[in-house]
C-alpha positions in Angstrom: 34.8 69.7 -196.9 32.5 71.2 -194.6 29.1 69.9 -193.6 26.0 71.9 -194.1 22.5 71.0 -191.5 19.3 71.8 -192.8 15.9 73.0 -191.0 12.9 73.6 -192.3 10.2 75.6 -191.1 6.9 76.9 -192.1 6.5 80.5 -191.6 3.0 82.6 -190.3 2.7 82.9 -194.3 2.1 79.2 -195.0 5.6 79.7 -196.4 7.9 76.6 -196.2 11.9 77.8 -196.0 15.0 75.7 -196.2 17.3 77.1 -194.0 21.3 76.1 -193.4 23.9 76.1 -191.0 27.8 75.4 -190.8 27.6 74.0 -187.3 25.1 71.8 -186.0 24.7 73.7 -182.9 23.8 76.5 -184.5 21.0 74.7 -186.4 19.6 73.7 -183.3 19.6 77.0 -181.2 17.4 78.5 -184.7 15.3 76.2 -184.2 14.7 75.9 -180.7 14.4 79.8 -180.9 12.2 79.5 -183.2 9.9 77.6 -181.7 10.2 79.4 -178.4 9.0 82.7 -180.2 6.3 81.3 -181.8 4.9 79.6 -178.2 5.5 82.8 -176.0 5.2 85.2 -178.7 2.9 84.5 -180.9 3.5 83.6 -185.2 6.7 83.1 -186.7 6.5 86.0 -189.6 10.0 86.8 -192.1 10.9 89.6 -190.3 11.5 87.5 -186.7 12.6 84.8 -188.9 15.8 86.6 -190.8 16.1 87.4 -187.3 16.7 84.6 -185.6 17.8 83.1 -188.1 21.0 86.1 -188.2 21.8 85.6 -184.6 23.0 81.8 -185.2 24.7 82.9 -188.9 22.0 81.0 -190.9 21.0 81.4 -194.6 18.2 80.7 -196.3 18.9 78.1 -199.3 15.2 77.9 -200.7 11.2 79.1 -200.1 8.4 76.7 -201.5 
């Protein structure tokens, strides 16, 4: 049975998305990534999201 790791982020939108990974490592680079855009960059928007979120085969589970 494979393990699925969860991260949740709040996007530019007030947005709150679940997001999860097969491999743990992967969860962590999205994340880190994340983060790193939204301090050098600027706001964390869905298009820069599905983004990142692609490059470390993520899916988004839910939005609240």
């Amino acid at each position: 049975m494979a393990d699925t790791y969860y991260l949740e982020y709040q996007l530019e939108s007030g947005e709150q998305v679940i997001m999860g990974f097969a491999d743990i490592n992967d969860r962590d680079g999205c994340h880190i990534s994340l983060d790193m855009y939204k301090g050098q960059l600027g706001p964390v928007d869905e298009a820069v999201m599905q983004r990142i979120l692609a490059k470390f085969r993520g899916r988004v589970l839910s939005r609240h």
